[in-house]
C-alpha positions in Angstrom: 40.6 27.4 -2.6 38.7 24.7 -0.4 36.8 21.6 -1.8 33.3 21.9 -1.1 32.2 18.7 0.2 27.7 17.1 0.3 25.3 16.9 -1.5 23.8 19.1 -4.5 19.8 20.0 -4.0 19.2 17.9 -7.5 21.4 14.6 -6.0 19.1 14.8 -2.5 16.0 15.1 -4.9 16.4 12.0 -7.2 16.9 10.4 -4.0 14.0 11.5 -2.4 12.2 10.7 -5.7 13.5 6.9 -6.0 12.4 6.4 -2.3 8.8 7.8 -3.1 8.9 5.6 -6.6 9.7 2.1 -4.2 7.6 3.2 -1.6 4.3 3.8 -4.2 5.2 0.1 -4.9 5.6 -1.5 -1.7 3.4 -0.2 0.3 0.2 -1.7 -1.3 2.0 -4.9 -2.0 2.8 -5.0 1.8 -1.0 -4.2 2.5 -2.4 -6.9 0.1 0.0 -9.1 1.7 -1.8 -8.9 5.1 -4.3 -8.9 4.1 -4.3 -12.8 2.1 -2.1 -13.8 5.6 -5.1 -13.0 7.7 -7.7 -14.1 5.9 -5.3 -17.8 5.1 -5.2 -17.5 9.0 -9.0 -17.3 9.6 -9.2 -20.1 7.6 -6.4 -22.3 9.0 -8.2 -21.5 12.2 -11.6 -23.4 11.2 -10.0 -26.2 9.5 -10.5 -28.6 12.4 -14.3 -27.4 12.4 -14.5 -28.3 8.7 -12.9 -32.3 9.6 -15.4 -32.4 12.3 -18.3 -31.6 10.1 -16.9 -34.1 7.0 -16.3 -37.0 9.3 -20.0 -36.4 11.0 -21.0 -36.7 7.5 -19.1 -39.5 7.1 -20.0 -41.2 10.0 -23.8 -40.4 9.5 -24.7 -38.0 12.3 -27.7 -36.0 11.5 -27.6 -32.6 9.2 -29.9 -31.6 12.7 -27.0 -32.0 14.9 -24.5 -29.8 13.4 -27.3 -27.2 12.9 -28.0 -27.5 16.7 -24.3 -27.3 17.4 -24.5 -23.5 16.4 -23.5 -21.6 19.8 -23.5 -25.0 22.1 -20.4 -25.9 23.5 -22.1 -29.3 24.2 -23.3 -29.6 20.9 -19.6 -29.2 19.3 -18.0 -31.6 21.8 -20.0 -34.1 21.0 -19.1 -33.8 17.2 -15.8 -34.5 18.6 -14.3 -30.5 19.3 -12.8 -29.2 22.4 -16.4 -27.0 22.3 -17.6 -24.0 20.2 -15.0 -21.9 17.9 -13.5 -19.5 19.6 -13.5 -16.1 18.2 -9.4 -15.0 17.2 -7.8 -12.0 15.8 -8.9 -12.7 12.5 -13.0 -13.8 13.2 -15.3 -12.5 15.6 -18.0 -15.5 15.1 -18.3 -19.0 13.7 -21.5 -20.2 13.0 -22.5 -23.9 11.6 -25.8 -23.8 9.6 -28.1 -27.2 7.8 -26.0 -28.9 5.6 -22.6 -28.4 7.4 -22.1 -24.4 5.9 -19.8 -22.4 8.2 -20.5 -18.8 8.5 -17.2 -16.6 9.6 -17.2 -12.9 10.6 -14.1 -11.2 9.8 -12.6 -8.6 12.2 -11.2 -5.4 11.5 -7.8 -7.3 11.9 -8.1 -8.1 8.1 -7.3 -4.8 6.3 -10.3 -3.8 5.0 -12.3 -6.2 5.9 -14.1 -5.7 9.3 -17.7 -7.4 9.3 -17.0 -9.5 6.4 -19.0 -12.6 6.5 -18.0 -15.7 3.9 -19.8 -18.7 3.8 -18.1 -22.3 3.3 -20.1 -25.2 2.0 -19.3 -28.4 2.1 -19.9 -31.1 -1.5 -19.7 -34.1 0.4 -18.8 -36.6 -1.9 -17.9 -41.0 -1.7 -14.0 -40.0 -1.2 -13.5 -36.6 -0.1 -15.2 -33.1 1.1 -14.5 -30.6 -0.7 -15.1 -26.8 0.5 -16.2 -23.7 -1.6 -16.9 -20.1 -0.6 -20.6 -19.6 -1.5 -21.4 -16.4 -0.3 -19.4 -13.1 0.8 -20.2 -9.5 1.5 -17.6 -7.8 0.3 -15.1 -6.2 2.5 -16.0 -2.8 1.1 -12.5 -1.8 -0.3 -11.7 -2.9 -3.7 -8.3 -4.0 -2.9 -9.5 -6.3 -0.2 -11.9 -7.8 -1.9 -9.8 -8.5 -5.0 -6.8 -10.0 -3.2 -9.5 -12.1 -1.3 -10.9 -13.2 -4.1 -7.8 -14.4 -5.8 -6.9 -16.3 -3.1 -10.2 -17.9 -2.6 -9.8 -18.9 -6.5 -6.3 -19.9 -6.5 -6.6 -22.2 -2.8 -10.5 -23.2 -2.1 -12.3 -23.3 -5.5 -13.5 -26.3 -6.0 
C-alpha cells in the first residue's frame, strides 16, 4: 500500500479558521492605527501655525491681525510664515479665527473622517501656550471618533 501524503479537510479548516481569528483582530487595529497617524500628521502639519500665533501673542500683535490673516498670504507672512497653510493629504482648509483658534478640515484621507472640522484654542499664559481641542464634529464613525478622541486626551488636553 502507498502513503497518502496532504492535508485532511479538518487540518485546512483550523487553519483557515486561526487566519480569520488574527485577521478579525488586526484588521481594525491596523485601521485605528491610520487613522491616529493621520490625524497626529494634520496636527504636526499646523504646529508652526500654532508658534506663529503664540509668539504674535507674545510679542503683542493684535488679536485683529491674526483674524485678518484668515485666507491672506500677506497677512500670514507678516506673522512670520512662508504665507497661508497649505492644504495636505490630511486637511483641506486651515482657518485662523479672534483669539488665535485654528479651524482644520479633515479629508477623506483620515479613515472615517472626511469633513471633520476640530477647533484648537490657544490659553495663552506668562510662560507658555497651551493648545486644547474645543470643538469637533464628529467624524461620523464611531471608531474614528473614539480613537480620535483618545488621542486628543492622551497628547493635547490641557
Amino acid at each position: 500500500m502507498r502513503n497518502q501524503q496532504g492535508f485532511t479537510l479538518i487540518e485546512l479548516m483550523i487553519v483557515v479558521a486561526i487566519i480569520g481569528i488574527l485577521a478579525a483582530v488586526s484588521i481594525p487595529m491596523y485601521r485605528d492605527y491610520v487613522t491616529k497617524t493621520r490625524f497626529s500628521t494634520a496636527l504636526a502639519s499646523i504646529s508652526a501655525l500654532q508658534l506663529t500665533i503664540a509668539l504674535a501673542q507674545n510679542e503683542g500683535i493684535p488679536e485683529a491681525s491674526l483674524l485678518a490673516a484668515d485666507g491672506n498670504d500677506a497677512q500670514f507672512k507678516a506673522l512670520g510664515l512662508g504665507g497661508a497653510p497649505a492644504d495636505t493629504n490630511e486637511i483641506s482648509a486651515v482657518s485662523v479665527a479672534a483669539g488665535g483658534i485654528i479651524s482644520l478640515t479633515l479629508t477623506a484621507k483620515v479613515p472615517g473622517c472626511g469633513g471633520a472640522v476640530y477647533k484648537l484654542t490657544p490659553s495663552f499664559g506668562s510662560t507658555a501656550t497651551g493648545w486644547a481641542v474645543t470643538a469637533f464634529t464628529v467624524c461620523g464613525e464611531a471608531g474614528s471618533d473614539a480613537v480620535i478622541a483618545a488621542y486628543i486626551a492622551k497628547n493635547i488636553a490641557s
